[in-house]
C-alpha positions as CSV (number, residue, x, y, z in Angstrom):
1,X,59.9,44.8,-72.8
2,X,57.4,43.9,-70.4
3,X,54.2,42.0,-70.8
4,X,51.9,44.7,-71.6
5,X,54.7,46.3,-74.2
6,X,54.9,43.0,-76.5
7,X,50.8,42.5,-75.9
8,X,49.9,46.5,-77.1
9,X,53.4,45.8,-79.8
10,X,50.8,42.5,-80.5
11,X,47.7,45.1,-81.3
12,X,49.5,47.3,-83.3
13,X,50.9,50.0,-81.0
14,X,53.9,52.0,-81.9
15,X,54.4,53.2,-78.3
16,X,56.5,50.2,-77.0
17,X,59.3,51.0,-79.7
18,X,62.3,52.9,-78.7
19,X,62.5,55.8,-80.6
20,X,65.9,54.5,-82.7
21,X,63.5,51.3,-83.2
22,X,60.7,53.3,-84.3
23,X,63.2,55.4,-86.8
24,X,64.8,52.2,-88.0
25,X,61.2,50.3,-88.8
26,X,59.6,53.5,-90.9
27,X,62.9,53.7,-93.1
28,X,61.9,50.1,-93.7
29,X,59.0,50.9,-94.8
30,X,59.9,53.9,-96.4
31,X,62.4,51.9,-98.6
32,X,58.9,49.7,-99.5
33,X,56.7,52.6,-99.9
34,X,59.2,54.0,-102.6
35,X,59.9,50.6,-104.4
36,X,55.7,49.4,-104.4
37,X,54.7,49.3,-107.9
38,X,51.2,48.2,-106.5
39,X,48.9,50.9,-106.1
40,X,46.9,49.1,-103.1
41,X,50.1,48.2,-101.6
42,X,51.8,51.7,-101.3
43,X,48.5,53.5,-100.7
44,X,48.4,50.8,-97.3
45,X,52.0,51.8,-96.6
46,X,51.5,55.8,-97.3
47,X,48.6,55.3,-93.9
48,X,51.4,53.2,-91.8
49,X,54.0,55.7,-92.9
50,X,51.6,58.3,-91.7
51,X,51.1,56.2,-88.0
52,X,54.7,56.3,-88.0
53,X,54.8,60.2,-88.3
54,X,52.3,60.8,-85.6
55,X,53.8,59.1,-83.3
56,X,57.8,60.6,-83.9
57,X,55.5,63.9,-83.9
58,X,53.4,63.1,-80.4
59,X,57.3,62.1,-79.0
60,X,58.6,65.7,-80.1
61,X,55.6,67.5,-78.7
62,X,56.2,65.4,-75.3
63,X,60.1,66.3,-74.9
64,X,59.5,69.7,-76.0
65,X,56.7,70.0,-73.1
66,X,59.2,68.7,-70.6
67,X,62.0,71.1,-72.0
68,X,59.8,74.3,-72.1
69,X,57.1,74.0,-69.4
70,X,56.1,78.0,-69.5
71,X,56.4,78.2,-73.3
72,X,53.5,79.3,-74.6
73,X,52.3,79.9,-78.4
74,X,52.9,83.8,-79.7
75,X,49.9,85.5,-81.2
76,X,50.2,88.0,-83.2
77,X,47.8,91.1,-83.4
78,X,46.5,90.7,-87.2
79,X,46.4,86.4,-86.6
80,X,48.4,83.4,-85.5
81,X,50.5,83.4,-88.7
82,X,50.4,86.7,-90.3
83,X,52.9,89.6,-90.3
84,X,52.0,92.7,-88.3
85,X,53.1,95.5,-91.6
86,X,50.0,96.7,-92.8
C-alpha cells in the first residue's frame, strides 16, 4: 500500500481495499448492523453498508467491462424490461 492508498484509506476511501479486504470489513459491519439496538447507530451503519455496496457493485461493472467489451444492453420493442406478447 503506497502513500496515496493509506492517505485516500485516511479520508475514507474504499478503493485502496482488496476486494477480500473489502468483503471481510462489510461482514464486520454487517454482523454490527444486525446486533445495533440503537436506532442512530444502525441507521449510520445501514449508509456505510450501503458505501460498501457501491463500491463491490462499481468493481463488478469494471470486470464485467473488461470481460465483455462489445456487450451491449438488449432493448426490447415494447421497453427495456417488458415482454414482447401482446
Amino acid at each position: 500500500m503506497g502513500i496515496f492508498d493509506s492517505l485516500a484509506r485516511g479520508l475514507g476511501s474504499l478503493r485502496p481495499l482488496s476486494v477480500a479486504e473489502l468483503e471481510d470489513e462489510r461482514e464486520a459491519l454487517r454482523q454490527r448492523y444486525v446486533s445495533s439496538d440503537n436506532v442512530g447507530e444502525a441507521s449510520k451503519l445501514d449508509n456505510e453498508l450501503r458505501r460498501y455496496d457501491v463500491e463491490m457493485t462499481r468493481r463488478a461493472n469494471e470486470v464485467y467491462k473488461r470481460d465483455n467489451p462489445d456487450a451491449t444492453a438488449r432493448h426490447r420493442e415494447h421497453g427495456w424490461y417488458l415482454p414482447n406478447d401482446d
